[in-house]
C-alpha positions as CSV (number, residue, x, y, z in Angstrom):
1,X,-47.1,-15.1,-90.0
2,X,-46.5,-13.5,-86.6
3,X,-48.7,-14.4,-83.9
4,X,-51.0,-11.4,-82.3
5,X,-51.6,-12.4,-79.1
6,X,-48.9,-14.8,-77.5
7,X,-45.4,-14.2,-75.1
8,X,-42.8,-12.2,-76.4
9,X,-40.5,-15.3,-77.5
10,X,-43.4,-16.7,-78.9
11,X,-43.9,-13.7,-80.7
12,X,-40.4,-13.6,-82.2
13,X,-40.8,-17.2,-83.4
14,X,-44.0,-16.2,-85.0
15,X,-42.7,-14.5,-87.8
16,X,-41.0,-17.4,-89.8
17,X,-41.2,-20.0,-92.4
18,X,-42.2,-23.8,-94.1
19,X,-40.7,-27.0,-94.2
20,X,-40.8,-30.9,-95.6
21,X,-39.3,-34.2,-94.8
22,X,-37.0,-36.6,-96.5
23,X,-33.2,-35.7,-97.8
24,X,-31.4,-34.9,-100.9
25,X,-28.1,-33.5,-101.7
26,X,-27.7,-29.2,-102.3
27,X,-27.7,-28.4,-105.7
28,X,-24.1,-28.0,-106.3
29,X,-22.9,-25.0,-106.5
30,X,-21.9,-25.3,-110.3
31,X,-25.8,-25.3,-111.0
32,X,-26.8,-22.1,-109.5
33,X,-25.2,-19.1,-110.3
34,X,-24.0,-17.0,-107.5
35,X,-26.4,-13.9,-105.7
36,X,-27.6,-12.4,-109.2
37,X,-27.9,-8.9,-108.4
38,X,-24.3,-8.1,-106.0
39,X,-24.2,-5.7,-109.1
40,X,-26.9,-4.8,-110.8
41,X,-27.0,-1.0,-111.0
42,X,-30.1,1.5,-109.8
43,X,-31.2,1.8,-113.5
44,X,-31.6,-2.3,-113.6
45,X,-33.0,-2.8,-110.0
46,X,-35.7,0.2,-111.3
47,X,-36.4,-1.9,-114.5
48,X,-36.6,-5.4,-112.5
49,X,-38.9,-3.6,-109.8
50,X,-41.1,-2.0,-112.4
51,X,-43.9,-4.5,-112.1
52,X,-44.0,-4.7,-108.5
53,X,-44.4,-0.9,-108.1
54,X,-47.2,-0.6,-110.5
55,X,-49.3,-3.2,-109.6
56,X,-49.5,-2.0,-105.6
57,X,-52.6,-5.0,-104.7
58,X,-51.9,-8.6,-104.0
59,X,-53.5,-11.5,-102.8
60,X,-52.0,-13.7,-100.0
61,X,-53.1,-17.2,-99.7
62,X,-52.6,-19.3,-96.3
63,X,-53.5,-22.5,-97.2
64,X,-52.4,-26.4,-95.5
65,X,-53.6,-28.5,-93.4
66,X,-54.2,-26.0,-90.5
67,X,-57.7,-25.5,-92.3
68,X,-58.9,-29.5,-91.1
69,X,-59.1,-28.3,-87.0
70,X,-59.8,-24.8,-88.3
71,X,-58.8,-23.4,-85.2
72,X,-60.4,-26.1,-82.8
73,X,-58.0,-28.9,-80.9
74,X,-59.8,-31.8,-78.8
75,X,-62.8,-29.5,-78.7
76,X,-61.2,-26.6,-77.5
77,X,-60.9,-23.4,-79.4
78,X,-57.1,-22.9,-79.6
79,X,-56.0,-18.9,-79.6
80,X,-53.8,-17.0,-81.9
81,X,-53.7,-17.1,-85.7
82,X,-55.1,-20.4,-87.4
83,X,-51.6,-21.8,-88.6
84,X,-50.2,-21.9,-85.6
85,X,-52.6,-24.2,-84.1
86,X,-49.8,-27.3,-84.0
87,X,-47.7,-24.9,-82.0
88,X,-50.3,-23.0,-80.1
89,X,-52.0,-26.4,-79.4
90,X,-48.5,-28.5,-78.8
91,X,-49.8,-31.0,-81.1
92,X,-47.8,-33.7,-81.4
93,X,-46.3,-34.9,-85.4
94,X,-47.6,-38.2,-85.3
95,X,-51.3,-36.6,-84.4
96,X,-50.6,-33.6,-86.3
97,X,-50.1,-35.6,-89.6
98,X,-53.6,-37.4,-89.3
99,X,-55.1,-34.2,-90.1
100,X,-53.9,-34.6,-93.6
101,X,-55.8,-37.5,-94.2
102,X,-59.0,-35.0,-94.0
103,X,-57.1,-32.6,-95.9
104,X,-59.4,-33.1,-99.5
105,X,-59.8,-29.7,-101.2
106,X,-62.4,-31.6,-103.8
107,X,-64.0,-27.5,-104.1
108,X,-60.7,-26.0,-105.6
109,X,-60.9,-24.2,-108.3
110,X,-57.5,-22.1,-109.0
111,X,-59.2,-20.8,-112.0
112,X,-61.7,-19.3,-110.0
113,X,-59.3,-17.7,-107.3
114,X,-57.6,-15.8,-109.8
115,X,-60.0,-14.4,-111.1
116,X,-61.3,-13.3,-107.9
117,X,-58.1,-11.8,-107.7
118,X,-58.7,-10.0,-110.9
119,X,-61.4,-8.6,-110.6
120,X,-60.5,-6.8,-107.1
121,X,-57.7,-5.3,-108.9
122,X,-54.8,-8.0,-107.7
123,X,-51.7,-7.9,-109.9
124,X,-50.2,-10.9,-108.2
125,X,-50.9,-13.7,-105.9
126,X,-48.5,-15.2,-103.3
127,X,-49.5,-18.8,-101.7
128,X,-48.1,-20.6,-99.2
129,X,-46.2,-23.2,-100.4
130,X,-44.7,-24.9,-97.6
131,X,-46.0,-23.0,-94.1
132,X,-44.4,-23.8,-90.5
133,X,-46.1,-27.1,-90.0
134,X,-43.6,-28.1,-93.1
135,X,-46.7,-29.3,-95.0
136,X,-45.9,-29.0,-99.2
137,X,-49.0,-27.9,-101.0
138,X,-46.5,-29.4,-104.1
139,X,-45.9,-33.1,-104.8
140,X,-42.0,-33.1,-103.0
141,X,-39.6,-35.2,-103.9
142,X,-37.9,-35.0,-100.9
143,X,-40.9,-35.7,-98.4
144,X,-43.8,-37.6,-97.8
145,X,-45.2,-35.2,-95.9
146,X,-46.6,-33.3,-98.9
147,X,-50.4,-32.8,-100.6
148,X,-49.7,-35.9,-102.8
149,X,-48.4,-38.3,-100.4
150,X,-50.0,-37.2,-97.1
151,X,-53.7,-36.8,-98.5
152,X,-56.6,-38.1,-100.2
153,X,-56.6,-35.4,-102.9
154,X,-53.5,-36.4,-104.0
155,X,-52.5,-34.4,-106.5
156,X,-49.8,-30.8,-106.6
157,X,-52.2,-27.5,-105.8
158,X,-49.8,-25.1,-107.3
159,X,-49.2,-26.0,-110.5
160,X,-52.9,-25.6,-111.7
161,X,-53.0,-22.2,-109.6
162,X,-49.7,-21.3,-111.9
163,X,-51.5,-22.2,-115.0
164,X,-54.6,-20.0,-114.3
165,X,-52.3,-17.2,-113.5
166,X,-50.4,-17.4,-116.9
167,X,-54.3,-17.7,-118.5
168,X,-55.4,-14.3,-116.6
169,X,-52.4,-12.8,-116.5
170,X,-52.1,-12.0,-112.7
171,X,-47.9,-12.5,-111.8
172,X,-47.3,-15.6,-108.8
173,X,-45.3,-15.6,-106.3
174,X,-44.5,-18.6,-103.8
175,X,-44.3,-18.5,-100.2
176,X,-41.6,-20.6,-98.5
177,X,-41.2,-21.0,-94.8
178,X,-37.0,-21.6,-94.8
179,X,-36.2,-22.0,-90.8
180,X,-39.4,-23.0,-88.9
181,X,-40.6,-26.2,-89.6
182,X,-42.5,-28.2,-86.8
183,X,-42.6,-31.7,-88.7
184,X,-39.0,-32.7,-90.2
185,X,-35.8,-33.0,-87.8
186,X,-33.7,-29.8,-87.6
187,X,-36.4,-27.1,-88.2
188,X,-36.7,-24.3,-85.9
189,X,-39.8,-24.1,-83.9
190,X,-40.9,-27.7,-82.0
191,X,-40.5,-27.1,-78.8
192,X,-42.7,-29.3,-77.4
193,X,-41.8,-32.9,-79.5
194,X,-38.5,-34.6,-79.0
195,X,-39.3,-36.5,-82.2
196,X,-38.4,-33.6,-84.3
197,X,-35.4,-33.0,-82.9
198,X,-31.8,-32.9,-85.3
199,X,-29.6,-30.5,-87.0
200,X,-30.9,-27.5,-88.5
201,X,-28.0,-27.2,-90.9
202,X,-28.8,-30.9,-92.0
203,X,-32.3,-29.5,-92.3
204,X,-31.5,-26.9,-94.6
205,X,-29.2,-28.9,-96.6
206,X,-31.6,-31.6,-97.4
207,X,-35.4,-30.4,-97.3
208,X,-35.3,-26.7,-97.2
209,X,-33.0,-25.8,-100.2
210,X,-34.4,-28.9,-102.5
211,X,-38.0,-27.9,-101.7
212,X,-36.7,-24.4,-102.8
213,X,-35.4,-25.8,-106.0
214,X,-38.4,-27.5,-106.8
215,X,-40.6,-24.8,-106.2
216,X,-38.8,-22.5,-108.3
217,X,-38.2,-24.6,-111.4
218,X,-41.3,-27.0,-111.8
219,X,-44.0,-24.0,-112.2
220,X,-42.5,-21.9,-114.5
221,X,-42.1,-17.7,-114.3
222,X,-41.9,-17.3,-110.3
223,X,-42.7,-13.6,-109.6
224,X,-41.6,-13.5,-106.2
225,X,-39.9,-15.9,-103.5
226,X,-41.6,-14.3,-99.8
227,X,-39.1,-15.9,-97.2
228,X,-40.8,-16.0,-94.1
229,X,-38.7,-15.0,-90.5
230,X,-35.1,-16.1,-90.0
231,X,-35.3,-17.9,-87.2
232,X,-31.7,-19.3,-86.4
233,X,-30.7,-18.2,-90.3
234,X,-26.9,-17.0,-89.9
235,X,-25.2,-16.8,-93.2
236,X,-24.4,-20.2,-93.7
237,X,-27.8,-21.4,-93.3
238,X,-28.5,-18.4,-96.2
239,X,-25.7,-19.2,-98.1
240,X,-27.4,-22.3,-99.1
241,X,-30.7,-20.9,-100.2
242,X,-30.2,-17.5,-101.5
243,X,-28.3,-18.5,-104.8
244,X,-30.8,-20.6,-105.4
245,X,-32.7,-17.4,-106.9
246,X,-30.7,-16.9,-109.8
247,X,-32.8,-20.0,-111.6
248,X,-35.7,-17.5,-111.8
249,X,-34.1,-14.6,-113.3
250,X,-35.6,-11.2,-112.6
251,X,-37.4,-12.3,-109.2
252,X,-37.9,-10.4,-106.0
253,X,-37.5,-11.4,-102.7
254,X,-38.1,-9.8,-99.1
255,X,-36.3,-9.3,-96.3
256,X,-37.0,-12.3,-94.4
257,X,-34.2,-14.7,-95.4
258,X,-31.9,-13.7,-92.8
259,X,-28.1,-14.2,-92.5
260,X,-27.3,-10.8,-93.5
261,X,-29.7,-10.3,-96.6
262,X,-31.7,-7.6,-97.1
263,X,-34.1,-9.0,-100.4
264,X,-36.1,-6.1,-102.4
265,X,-38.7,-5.4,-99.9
266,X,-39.2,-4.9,-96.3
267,X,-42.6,-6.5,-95.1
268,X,-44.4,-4.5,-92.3
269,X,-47.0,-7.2,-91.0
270,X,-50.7,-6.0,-89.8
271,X,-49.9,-2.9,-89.7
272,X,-48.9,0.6,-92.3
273,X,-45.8,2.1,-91.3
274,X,-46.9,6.1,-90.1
275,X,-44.9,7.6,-93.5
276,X,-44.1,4.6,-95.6
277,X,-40.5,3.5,-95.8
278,X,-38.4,6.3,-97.5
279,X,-35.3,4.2,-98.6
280,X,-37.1,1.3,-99.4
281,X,-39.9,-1.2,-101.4
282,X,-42.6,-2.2,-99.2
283,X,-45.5,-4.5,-98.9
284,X,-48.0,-4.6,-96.0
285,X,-49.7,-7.8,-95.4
286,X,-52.6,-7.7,-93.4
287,X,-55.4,-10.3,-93.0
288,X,-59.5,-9.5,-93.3
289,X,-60.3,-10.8,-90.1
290,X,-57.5,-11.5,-86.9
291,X,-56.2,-14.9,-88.9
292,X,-54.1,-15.9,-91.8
293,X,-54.9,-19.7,-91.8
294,X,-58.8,-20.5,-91.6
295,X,-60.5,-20.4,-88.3
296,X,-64.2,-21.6,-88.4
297,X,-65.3,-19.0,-85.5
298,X,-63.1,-16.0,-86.7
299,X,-66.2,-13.8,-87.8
300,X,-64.2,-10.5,-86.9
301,X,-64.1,-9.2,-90.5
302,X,-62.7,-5.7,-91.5
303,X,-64.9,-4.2,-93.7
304,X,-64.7,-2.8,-97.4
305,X,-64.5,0.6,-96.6
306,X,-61.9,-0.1,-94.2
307,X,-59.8,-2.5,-96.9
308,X,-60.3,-0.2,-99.4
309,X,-58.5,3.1,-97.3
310,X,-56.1,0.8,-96.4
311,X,-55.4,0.3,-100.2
312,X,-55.1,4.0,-100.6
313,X,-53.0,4.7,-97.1
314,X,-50.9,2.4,-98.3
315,X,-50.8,3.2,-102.0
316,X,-49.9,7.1,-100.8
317,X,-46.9,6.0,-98.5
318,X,-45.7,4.5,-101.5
319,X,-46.3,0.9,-100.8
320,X,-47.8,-2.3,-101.8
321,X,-50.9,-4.1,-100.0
322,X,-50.8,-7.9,-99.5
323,X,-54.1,-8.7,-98.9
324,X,-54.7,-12.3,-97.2
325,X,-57.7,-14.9,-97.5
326,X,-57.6,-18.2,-95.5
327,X,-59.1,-20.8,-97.8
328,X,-61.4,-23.8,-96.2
329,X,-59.8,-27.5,-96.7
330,X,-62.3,-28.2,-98.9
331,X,-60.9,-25.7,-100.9
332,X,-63.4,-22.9,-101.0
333,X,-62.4,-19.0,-100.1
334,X,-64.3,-18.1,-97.3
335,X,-68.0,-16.1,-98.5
336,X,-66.8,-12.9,-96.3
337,X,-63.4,-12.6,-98.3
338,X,-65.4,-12.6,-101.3
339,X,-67.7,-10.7,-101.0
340,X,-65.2,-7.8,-99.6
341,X,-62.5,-8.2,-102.3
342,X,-65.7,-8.0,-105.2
343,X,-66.1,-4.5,-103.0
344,X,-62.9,-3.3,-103.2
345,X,-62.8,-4.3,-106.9
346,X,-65.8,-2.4,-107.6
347,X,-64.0,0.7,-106.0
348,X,-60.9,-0.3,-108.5
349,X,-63.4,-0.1,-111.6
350,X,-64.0,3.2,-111.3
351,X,-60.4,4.7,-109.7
352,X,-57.8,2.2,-110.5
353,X,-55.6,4.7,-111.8
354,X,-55.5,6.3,-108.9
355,X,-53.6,3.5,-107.8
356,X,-51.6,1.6,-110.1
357,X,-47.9,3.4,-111.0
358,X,-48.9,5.6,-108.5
359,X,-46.0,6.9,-106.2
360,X,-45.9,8.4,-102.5
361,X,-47.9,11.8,-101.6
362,X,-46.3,15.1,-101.8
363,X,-48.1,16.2,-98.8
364,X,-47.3,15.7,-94.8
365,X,-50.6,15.1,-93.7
366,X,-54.0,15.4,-94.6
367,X,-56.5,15.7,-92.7
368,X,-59.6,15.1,-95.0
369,X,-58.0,11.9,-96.8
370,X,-54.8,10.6,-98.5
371,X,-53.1,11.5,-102.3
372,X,-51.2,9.4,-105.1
373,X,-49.4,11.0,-107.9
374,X,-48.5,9.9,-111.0
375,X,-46.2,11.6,-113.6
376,X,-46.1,10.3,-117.5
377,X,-44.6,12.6,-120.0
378,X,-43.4,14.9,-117.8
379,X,-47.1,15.3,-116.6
380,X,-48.5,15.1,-113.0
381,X,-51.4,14.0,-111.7
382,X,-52.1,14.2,-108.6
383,X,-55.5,11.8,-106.7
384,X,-57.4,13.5,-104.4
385,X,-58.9,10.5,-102.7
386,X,-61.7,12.2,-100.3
387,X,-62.5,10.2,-97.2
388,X,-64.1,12.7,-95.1
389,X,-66.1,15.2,-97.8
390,X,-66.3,18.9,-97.3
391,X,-69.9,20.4,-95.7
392,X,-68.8,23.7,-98.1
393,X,-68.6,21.8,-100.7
394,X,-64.4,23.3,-100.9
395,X,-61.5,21.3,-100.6
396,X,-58.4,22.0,-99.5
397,X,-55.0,21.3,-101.4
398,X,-52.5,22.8,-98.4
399,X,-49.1,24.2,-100.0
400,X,-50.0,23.0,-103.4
401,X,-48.1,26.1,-105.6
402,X,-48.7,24.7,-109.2
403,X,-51.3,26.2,-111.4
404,X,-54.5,23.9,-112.3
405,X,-54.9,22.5,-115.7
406,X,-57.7,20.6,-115.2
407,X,-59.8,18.9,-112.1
408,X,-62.4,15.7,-112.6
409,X,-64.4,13.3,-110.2
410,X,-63.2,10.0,-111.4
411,X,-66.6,8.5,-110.9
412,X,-68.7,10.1,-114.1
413,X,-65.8,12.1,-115.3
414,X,-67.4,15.3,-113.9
415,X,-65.2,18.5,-114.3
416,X,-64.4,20.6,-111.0
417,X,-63.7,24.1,-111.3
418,X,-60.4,25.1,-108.7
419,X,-59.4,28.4,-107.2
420,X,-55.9,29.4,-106.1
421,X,-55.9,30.2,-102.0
422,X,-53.3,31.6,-99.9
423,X,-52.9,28.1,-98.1
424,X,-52.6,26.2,-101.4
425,X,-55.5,25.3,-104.1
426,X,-59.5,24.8,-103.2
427,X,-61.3,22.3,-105.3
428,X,-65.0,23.0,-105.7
429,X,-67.1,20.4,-105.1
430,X,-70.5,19.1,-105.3
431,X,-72.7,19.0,-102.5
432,X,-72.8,15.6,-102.1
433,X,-70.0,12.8,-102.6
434,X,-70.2,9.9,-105.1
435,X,-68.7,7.5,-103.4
436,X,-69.0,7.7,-99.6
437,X,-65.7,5.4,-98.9
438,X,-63.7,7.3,-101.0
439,X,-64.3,9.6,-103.8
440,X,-61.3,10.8,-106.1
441,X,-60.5,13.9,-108.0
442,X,-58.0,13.8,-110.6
443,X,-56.1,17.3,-110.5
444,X,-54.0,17.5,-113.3
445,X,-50.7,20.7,-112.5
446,X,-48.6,22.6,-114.6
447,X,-44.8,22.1,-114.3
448,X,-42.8,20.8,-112.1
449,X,-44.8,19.5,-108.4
450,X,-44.1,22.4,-105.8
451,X,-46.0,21.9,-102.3
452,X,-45.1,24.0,-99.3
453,X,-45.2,21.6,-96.2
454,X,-48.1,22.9,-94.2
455,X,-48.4,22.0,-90.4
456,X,-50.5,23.0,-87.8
457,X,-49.3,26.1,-86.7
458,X,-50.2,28.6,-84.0
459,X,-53.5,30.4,-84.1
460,X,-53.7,34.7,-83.4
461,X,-54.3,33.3,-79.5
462,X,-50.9,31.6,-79.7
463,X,-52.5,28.0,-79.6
464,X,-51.8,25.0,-81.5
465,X,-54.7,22.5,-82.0
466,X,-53.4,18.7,-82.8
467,X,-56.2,16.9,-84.4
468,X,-56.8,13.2,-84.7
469,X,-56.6,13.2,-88.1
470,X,-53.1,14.7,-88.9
471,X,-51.7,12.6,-86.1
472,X,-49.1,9.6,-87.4
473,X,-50.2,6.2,-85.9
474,X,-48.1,3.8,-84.5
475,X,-49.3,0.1,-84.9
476,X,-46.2,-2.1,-84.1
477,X,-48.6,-5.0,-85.7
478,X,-49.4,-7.4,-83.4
479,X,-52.5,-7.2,-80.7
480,X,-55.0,-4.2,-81.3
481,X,-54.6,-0.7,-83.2
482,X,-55.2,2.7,-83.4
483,X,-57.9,3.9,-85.3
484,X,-58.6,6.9,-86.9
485,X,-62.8,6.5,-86.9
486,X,-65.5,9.2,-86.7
487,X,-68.2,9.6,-84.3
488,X,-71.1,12.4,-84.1
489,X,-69.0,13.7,-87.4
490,X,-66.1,14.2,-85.7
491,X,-62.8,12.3,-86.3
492,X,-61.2,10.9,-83.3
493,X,-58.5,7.7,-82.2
494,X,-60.1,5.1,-81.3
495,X,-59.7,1.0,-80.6
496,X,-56.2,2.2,-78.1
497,X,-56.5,-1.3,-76.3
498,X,-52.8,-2.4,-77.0
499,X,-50.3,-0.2,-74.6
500,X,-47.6,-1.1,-77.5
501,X,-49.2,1.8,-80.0
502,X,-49.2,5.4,-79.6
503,X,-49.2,8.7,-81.6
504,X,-47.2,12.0,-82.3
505,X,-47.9,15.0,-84.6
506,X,-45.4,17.8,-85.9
507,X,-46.2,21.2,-85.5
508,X,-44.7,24.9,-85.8
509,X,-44.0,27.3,-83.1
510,X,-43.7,31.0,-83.8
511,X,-44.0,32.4,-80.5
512,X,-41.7,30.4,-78.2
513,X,-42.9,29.9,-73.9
514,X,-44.1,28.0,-71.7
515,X,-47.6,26.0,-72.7
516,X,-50.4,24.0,-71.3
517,X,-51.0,20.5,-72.7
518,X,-54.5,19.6,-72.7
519,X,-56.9,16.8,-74.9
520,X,-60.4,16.1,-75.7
521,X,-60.9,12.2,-74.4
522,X,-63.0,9.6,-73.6
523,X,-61.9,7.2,-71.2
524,X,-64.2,4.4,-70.1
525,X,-63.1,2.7,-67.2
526,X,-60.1,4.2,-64.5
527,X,-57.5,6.5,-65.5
528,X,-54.5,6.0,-68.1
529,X,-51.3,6.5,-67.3
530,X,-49.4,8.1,-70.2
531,X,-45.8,9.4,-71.4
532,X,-46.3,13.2,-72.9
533,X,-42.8,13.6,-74.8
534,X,-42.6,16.9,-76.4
535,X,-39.4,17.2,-78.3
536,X,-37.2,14.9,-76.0
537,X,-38.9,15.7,-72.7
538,X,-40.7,13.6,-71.0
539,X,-43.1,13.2,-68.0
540,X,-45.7,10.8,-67.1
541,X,-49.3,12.3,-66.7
542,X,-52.4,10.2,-66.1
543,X,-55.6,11.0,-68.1
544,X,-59.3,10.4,-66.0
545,X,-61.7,8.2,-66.3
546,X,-64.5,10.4,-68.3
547,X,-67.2,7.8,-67.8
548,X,-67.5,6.0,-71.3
549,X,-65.6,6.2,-74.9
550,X,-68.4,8.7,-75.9
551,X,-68.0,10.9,-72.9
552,X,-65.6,13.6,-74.2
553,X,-64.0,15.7,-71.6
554,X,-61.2,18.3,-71.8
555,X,-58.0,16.4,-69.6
556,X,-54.8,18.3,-68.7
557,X,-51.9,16.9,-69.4
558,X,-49.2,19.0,-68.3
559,X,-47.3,21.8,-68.7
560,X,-44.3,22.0,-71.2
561,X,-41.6,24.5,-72.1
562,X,-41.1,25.6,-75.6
563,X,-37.9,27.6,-76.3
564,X,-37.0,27.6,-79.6
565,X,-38.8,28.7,-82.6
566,X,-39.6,26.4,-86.1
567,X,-41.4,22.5,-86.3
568,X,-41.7,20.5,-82.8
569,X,-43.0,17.1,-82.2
570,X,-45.3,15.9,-79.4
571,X,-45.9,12.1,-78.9
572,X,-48.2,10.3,-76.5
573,X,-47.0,6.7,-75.5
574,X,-49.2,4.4,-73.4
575,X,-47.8,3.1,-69.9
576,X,-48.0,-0.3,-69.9
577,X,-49.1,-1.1,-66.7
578,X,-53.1,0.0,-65.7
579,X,-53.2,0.7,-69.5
580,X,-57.1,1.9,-70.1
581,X,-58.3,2.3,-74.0
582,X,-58.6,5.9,-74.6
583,X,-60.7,7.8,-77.5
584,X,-59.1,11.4,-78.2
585,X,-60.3,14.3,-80.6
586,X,-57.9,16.3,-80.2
587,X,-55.1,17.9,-78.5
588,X,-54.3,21.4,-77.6
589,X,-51.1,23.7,-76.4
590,X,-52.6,26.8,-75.4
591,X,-49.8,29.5,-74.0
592,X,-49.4,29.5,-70.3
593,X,-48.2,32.1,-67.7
C-alpha cells in the first residue's frame, strides 16, 4: 500500500505489488485465452459487476512476515506503514528472510475471520497473497521463499481461508503484488541490496506470472485479482499477466496492473473521493489505525462511529469500502479491529439495506448527513442516514419534488409522518435519535426520482454563508485529513495538518458585484498562508493566528469580484510553506462597496 509519510519517490513506489523466487516457464499462450472482456457489452459488464456493487463492504487482509518486527528494526521503531519495514528499514534479504523462521501463525483460525467478516456486514475478503517483500502466504512452486518452505508453520494459509469463505458464503479475492518485489532478482523496489539485482522482464516471466497462475487456479472461485501499483509495468510486462484472468471467468480486477489497462475499478487509497467517481466502479481502502501490516505500537485507531460514516460516505458516492485489518504473526486479528468491525456490524443489523444495492445520492450536498437509494420494481427508496439530528425534531429533504408514500425509522420500524415544503420535503421526527452515529429513515416516493439541486444561495442581505458541512473535502490520501467534526454543537474542518488537502463549495449568485471574503477560524499557532480561488481567480491571503483551535475568530480573506449571475465555486488551498493546521466553521461573501 502507499506509504503516508515518506519522499515523494518513495511515495510513488509505495503504491505497488508482491513477489517470489525461483523460475518457471509462462504459461503458453495456447493455455490462456486472450483479455476475456475486449468485448463484452454494457449489459454483460452490468451482469459480471452485479455482485460487487451490491455487496459495497469488504475486508482487506495485510498479512506476511512484516508482522515478526511488527514495526521495530534493531530496536528502533521504524516509520511509515508496517509492510514497508524491509524498505523503510533497508533490511538486507539474507536478514530479512530470518524473520520467517518466527513467522508461526499457530492462532489462525480462517474460519473465525470470516466470520468476523460476516457478521460486520463484509461481502468479500481480499488477502494479501504475495505483498512487496515477495513473501507467498501459498505453498509456491516456483520459490522457496513461501509460508511452507521459509517457515515453521509450514503449511498454505489461503486455501483453508478459501474453504471457510465457500462454508459462509462471503466472495474472495487475492491480492498480488506484480512489479515490486524486494526478495527475488528483477523486482522493482530494492534499492538498497545489490543481491536482488536482475531483469525485471525475467522476473515477470518466471515468478510473477506462475505465482499468478497458481493463485488463480489452486483455490477455486477467485472473486477478484487486486494488482497492486505498476511500478515499471509497460505493456509487455502486462501482456504476460493480464490473460492470465481468463482462467477465472467472470473476475474483476483494478486498475493497478499498468501497461495500459484500466481493470473494473479504480482504487482511491485512505481517502473518499469528494463526489465519488461518476464514470467509474470504485473501492476505497482505508486502514483502522495509520498501518496496513501490523505494528505493535500503532494504537491510533479510528473509531466505530467514524468507520461506520465512512461506510455510508462511501456507500452514497456510489462506492465500495475496503476495510483493512493487520493480523499478528501468530495469527490472531488485532482486539481493536474486532471489536470496531462487531460495531459496525451491529449498525448493519439494523440498516443493512440501507446499504447493500444501494446506488449514489441524488442530492449535491447535505449538510445534516448522507443518502443511498435503491429502486426494485420501479420503486425508490431513498435512506435518510441522519448524522447530525434536528433540535426541531424536522428534517430537511432539499429539492426533493416526489410525493411521500411512506416514511420509517429503520431501527423499530417506527412510522414518520412528512410534509411537503417549498425547499423540498420535511420529515418529522422524534425528539430524540435512536442511533446517535447514524440513524436512518426509509422514505419511500412516488414515480420517477425528481430533486432540484439546492445550493447555498444568497440571503435578502445579498450574502452567501459557506458552511463546513456542505464543503467537498479533498484528501489526496497520504499524510493527515480534513475532517468534518463538531465542537460546542457546531460542525467545523478540522485535523488540516497536511498542506496537500484543501476544500471548495458551489454556490449561486443572483445579484452579481464585488464581495468580501471572510471565515470563522481557529488557528493555533502563527498565521496560514492560503490560496482563495473563486472561479479561476486567485490570490494568496494569510489567515491569523487566533490563539488555539477553539478560539474562533472572524478572518478576512479578501476581496473578490463576481460578475456574472448562476453557480460559482470558491476553493481554499493550503500554501505549503509555513502551513499552520486551521479549524474553520464557516465561510462568508457578504456584498462589498
Amino acid at each position: 500500500m502507499k506509504h503516508k509519510d515518506i519522499s515523494p519517490a518513495a511515495a510513488f513506489l509505495a503504491g505497488l505489488w508482491l513477489f517470489a523466487f525461483m523460475a518457471v516457464s509462462v504459461p503458453a499462450q495456447e493455455e490462456v485465452s486472450s483479455w476475456p472482456y475486449a468485448n463484452e457489452t454494457k449489459e454483460q459488464k452490468d451482469a459480471r459487476m452485479a455482485w460487487w456493487r451490491d455487496a459495497r463492504f469488504g475486508l482487506f487482509i495485510h498479512w506476511g512476515v512484516y508482522a515478526v518486527p511488527a514495526g521495530t528494526y534493531k530496536d528502533k521503531q521504524i516509520g511509515g506503514i508496517g509492510e514497508w519495514i524491509m524498505c523503510r528499514g533497508q533490511i538486507p534479504i539474507a536478514e530479512y528472510k530470518q524473520f520467517a523462521r518466527q513467522f508461526n501463525p499457530v492462532k489462525y483460525d480462517p474460519d473465525a475471520w470470516v466470520k468476523l467478516a460476516k457478521e460486520a456486514g463484509m461481502k468479500y475478503i481480499v488477502i494479501t497473497s504475495k505483498h512487496h517483500d515477495g513473501f507467498a502466504l501459498f505453498d509456491s512452486k516456483v520459490t522457496d521463499w513461501d509460508v511452507v518452505d521459509a517457515a515453521p508453520y509450514g503449511k498454505d494459509l489461503l486455501k483453508p481461508l478459501a474453504k471457510a469463505c465457500r462454508k459462509h458464503g462471503v466472495k474472495l479475492g487475492f491480492y498480488y503484488s506484480q512489479a515490486q518485489d524486494w526478495t527475488h532478482p528483477g523486482g522493482a523496489g530494492n534499492t538498497w541490496d545489490p543481491a536482488q539485482a536482475g531483469d525485471m522482464d525475467e522476473y515477470i516471466k518466471n515468478i510473477a506470472a506462475p505465482q499468478v497462475k497458481e493463485i488463480l487456479t489452486n483455490y477455486g472461485d477467485i472473486a477478484v485479482l487486486w494488482w497492486d501499483t505498476p511500478y515499471d509495468m509497460n505493456k509487455q510486462r502486462a501482456d504476460m499477466l493480464q490473460p492470465l484472468i481468463a482462467l477465472q471467468p467472470g473476475i474483476i480486477t483494478n486498475n493497478r496492473l499498468g501497461g495500459g489497462y484500466p481493470g473494473d475499478t479504480d482504487t482511491p487509497e485512505q481517502h473518499i473521493p469528494a463526489t465519488g467517481l461518476k464514470d467509474r466502479d470504485w473501492e476505497a481502502c482505508m486502514t483502522m489505525n495509520d498501518t496496513w501490516g501490523f505494528k505493535s505500537y500503532d494504537h491510533n485507531w479510528k473509531s466505530a462511529e467514524m468507520l461506520i460514516q465512512n461506510l455510508v460516505d462511501i456507500a452514497s458516492k456510489g462506492g465500495n469500502y475496503l476495510l483493512n485489518v493487520g493480523p499478528t504473526a501468530e495469527g490472531e486479528i488485532p482486539q481493536a479491529s474486532v471489536e470496531r468491525l462487531k460495531a459496525v456490524g451491529k449498525w448493519m443489523k439494523v440498516n443493512s439495506q440501507s446499504i447493500y444495492g444501494t446506488s449514489a445520492s441524488p442530492f449535491a450536498k447535505l449538510t445534516w448527513g448522507r443518502c443511498t437509494q435503491k429502486t426494485v420494481r420501479g420503486k425508490t427508496t431513498l435512506y435518510l442516514h441522519i448524522f447530525d439530528w434536528p433540535a426541531a425534531g424536522k428534517l430537511l429533504v432539499p429539492g426533493l419534488r416526489n410525493e411521500i408514500r411512506k416514511a420509517v425509522l429503520l431501527a423499530g420500524n417506527r412510522k414518520l409522518k412528512t410534509e411537503s415544503a417549498q425547499d423540498g420535503v420535511i420529515v418529522n421526527l422524534p425528539a430524540a435519535a435512536p442511533d446517535p452515529v447514524d440513524t436512518v429513515v426509509a422514505l419511500q416516493i412516488k414515480g420517477e426520482l425528481k430533486v432540484d439541486k439546492i445550493l447555498p444561495s444568497q440571503k435578502p442581505d445579498g450574502t452567501v454563508e459557506l458552511s463546513a458541512a456542505l464543503a467537498d473535502i479533498h484528501n489526496p490520501g497520504y499524510g493527515g485529513e480534513i475532517k468534518l467534526e463538531t465542537r460546542d454543537a457546531v460542525r467545523n474542518l478540522g485535523y488540516w495538518t497536511d498542506p496537500r488537502c484543501w476544500v471548495e463549495w458551489s454556490y449561486v449568485i443572483d445579484k452579481p458585484g464585488k464581495f468580501e471574503v471572510s471565515a470563522m477560524v481557529a488557528v493555533a499557532e502563527a498565521e496560514c498562508p492560503v490560496e482563495l480561488i473563486v472561479d479561476n481567480a486567485k490570490q494568496i491571503v494569510r489567515i491569523p493566528s487566533t490563539g488555539g483551535y477553539a478560539a474562533y475568530t472572524k478572518a478576512v480573506l479578501g476581496t473578490v469580484t463576481i460578475d456574472k449571475a448562476g453557480e460559482h465555486n470558491l476553493q481554499l488551498k493550503p500554501i505549503k510553506e509555513n502551513w499552520q493546521p486551521a479549524n474553520i466553521r464557516t465561510v462568508l461573501l457578504s456584498p462589498s462597496p
